[in-house]
N, C-alpha and C positions, 0 to 999 in steps of 0.2 A: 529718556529711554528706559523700558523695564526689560531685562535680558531674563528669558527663561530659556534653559535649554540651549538651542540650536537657533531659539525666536527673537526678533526684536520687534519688540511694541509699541509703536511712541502714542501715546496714550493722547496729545493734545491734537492729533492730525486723527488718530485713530486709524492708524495705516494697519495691516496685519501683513506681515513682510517676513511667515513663515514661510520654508522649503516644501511644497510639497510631497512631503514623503509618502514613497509607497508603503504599502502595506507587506510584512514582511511575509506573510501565507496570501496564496490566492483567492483563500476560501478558508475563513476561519472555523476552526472542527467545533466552538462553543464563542459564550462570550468573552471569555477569558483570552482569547484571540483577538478579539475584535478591534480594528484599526476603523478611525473617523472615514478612511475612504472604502469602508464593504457599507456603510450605512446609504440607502439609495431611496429611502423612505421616511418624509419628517410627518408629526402630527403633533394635536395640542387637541385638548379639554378644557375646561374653566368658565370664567365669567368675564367683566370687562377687560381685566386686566391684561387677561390674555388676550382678548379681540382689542384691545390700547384704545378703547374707548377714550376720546377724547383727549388722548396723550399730547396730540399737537396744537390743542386748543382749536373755536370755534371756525371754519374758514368762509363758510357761506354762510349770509343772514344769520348768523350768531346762532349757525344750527351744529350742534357738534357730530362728527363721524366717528368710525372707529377705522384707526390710522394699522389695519390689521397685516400692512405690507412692515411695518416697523416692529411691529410684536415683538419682542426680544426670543420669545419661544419658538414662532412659528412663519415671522416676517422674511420676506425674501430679501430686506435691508440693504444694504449698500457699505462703500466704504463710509460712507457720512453717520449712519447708523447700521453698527454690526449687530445679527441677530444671531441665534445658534443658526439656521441653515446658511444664512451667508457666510459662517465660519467652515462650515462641512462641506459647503459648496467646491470648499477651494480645495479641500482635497479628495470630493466625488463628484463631478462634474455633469453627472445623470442624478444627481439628488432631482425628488419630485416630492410634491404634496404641503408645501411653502403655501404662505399666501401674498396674492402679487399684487394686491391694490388695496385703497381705501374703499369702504361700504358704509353706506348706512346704517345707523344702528341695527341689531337683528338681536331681536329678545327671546322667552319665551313665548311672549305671546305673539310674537310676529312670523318667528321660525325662522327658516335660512332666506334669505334673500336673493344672493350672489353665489351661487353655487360654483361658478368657474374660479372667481375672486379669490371665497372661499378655500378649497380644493378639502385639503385634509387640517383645516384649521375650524373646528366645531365650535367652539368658545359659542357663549351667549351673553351679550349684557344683560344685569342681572339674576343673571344663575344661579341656582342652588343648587347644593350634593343633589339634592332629588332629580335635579335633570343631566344628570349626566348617563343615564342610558337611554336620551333621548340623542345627545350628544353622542355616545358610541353607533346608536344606529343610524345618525349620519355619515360616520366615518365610515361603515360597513358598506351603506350605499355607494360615496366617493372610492372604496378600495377598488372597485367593479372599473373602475378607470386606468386602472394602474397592469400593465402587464407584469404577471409573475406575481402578484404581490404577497400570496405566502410563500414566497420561495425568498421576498428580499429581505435582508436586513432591514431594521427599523426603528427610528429612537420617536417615543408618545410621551410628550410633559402635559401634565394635569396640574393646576392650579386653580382652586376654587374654594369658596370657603366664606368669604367676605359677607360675603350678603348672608350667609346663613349665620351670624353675631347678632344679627339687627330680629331676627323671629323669637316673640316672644316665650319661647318654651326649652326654646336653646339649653337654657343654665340651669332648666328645671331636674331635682334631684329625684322626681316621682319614679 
């Protein structure tokens, strides 16, 4: 057991066996207020990593998915695999914009696929920095689904980068 706080975590079950705590304002006046249960909005940016391309290995005809319900960033996850929204889930219970299934690869050159799947998880196998405001103007589209959505709270991880080491001009000092 790791005891932080108020929490116990047994780390080999992967139980999260916090209290959920209310938020001590009903309506935090900045961030500096902000409690995991005003956040009612998740997103994600990147490349496979963040879509888990492949994270579970092959399961059909040795063709790999992206296991984007496990995402650690963006996955709607379970107690088996915790992700950030199934953590926030537990203490906002209308959290929206998770992704709730595995997909098919979805590159840049393929585009989105699975749009419901997806929801607000933009990721692209493949990615580079350069496509990520191809990546936000998905999110932009997906927000249109969301009632309220500039009024909600809202936590966007971006991770990408990988693929942009392997282009050859990268490390150029020109």
């Amino acid at each position: 057991w790791v005891l932080h706080a108020s929490c116990n975590i047994m780390v080999e079950a992967l139980d999260f066996v916090c209290p959920a705590v209310t938020p001590a304002k009903a309506e935090p006046a900045d961030v500096t207020e902000l409690h995991p249960g005003h956040v009612s909005v998740i997103m994600a940016m990147g490349d496979s990593i963040t879509a888990a391309f492949a994270s579970r290995g092959p399961v059909k005809d040795n063709m790999p998915l992206e296991f984007r319900k496990f995402s650690w960033s963006i996955g709607q996850g379970s107690a088996e695999a915790m992700t950030l929204p199934y953590l926030i889930h537990h203490f906002n219970s209308s959290l929206t914009g998770y992704a709730s299934a595995n997909t098919v690869p979805q590159t840049p050159t393929t585009g989105y696929l699975e749009y419901d799947n997806d929801f607000m998880d933009a990721a692209l196998s493949r990615a580079r920095v350069a496509n990520l405001p191809r990546e936000l103007n998905h999110l932009t589209f997906q927000s249109s689904r969301i009632t309220d959505f500039n009024r909600r709270w809202k936590v966007l991880t971006i991770l990408i980068g990988a693929n942009d080491l392997g282009v050859s001009d990268a490390c150029s000092t020109d």
